[in-house]
C-alpha positions as CSV (number, residue, x, y, z in Angstrom):
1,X,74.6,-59.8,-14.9
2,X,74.9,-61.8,-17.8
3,X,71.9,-64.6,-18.0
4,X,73.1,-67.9,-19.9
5,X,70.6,-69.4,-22.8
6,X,69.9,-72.9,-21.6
7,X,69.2,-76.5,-23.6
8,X,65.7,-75.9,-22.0
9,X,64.6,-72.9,-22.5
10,X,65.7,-73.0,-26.4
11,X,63.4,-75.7,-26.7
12,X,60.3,-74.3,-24.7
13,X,60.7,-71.1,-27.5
14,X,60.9,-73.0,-30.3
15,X,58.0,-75.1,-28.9
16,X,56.0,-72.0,-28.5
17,X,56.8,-70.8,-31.9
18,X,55.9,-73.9,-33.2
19,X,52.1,-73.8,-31.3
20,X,51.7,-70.2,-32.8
21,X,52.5,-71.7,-35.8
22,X,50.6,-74.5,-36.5
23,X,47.3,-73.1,-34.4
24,X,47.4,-70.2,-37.0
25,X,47.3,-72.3,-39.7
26,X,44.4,-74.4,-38.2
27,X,42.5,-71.1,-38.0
28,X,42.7,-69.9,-40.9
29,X,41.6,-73.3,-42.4
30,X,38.7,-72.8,-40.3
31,X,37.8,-69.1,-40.8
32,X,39.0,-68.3,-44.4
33,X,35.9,-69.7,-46.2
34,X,33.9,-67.3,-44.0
35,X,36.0,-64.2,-44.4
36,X,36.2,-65.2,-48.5
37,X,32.5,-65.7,-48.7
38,X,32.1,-62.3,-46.9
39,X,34.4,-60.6,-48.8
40,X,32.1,-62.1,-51.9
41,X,29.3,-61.1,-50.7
42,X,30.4,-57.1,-50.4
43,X,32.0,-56.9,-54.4
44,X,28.4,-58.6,-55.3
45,X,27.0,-56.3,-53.2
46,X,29.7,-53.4,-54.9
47,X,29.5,-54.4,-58.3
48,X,25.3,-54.5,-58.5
49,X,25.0,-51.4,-57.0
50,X,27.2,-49.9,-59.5
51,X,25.8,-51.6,-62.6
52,X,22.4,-51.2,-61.1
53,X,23.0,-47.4,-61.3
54,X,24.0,-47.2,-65.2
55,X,21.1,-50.2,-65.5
56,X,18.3,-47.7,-64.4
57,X,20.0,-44.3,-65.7
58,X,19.6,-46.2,-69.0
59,X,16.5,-47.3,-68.5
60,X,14.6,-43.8,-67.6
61,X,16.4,-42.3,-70.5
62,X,15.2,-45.4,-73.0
63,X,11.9,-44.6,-71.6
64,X,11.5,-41.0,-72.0
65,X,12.6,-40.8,-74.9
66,X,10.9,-43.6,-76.5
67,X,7.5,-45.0,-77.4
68,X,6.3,-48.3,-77.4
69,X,6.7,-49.7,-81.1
70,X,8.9,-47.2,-82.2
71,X,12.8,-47.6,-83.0
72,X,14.9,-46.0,-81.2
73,X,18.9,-45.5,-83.0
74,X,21.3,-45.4,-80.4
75,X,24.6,-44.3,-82.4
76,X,24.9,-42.8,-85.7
77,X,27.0,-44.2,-88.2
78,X,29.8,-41.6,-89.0
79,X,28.8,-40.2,-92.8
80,X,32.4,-38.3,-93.1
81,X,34.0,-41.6,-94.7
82,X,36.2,-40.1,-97.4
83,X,37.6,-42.3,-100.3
84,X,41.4,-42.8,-100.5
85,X,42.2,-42.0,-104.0
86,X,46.2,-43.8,-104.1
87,X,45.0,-47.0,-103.1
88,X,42.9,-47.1,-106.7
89,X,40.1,-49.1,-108.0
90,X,38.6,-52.5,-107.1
91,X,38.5,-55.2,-109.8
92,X,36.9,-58.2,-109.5
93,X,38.6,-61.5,-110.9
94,X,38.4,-65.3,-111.5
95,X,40.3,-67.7,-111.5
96,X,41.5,-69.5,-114.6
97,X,42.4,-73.3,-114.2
């Protein structure tokens, strides 16, 4: 049994491609701005919780360890600096016109 494709039936699949088509695109015109503003709304949501958390670590450590009015030196400036002796010594000149 061999079933032959007819004029009609070609264009009643093409027609229902074309429906699929098109009402998917109207769809997503209609529900992307929701599913991009909820997908906003959950890395805001993401992102604050993890900044929030180093936020407040740093904050109860700043607080223990410090008093009000006092400075508090968060990094050290490295005191190993070693001079380069090829480079040589630095003269200062002007200019003569």
């Amino acid at each position: 049994m061999i079933q032959e494709a007819s004029a009609m039936g070609l264009l009643r699949t093409i027609l229902i491609i074309l429906l699929i088509y098109f009402g998917i695109k109207i769809l997503s015109r209609l529900f992307a701005p929701i599913l991009m503003r909820f997908v906003a709304k959950k890395a805001q949501e993401k992102f604050g919780q993890q900044f929030g958390g180093f936020q407040n670590q740093a904050n109860q450590k700043q607080q223990q360890k410090s008093k009000e009015g006092e400075t508090v030196i968060d990094k050290m400036p490295n005191q190993n600096k070693q001079s380069n002796s090829d480079v040589g010594e630095y003269v200062d000149y002007e200019e003569i016109d």
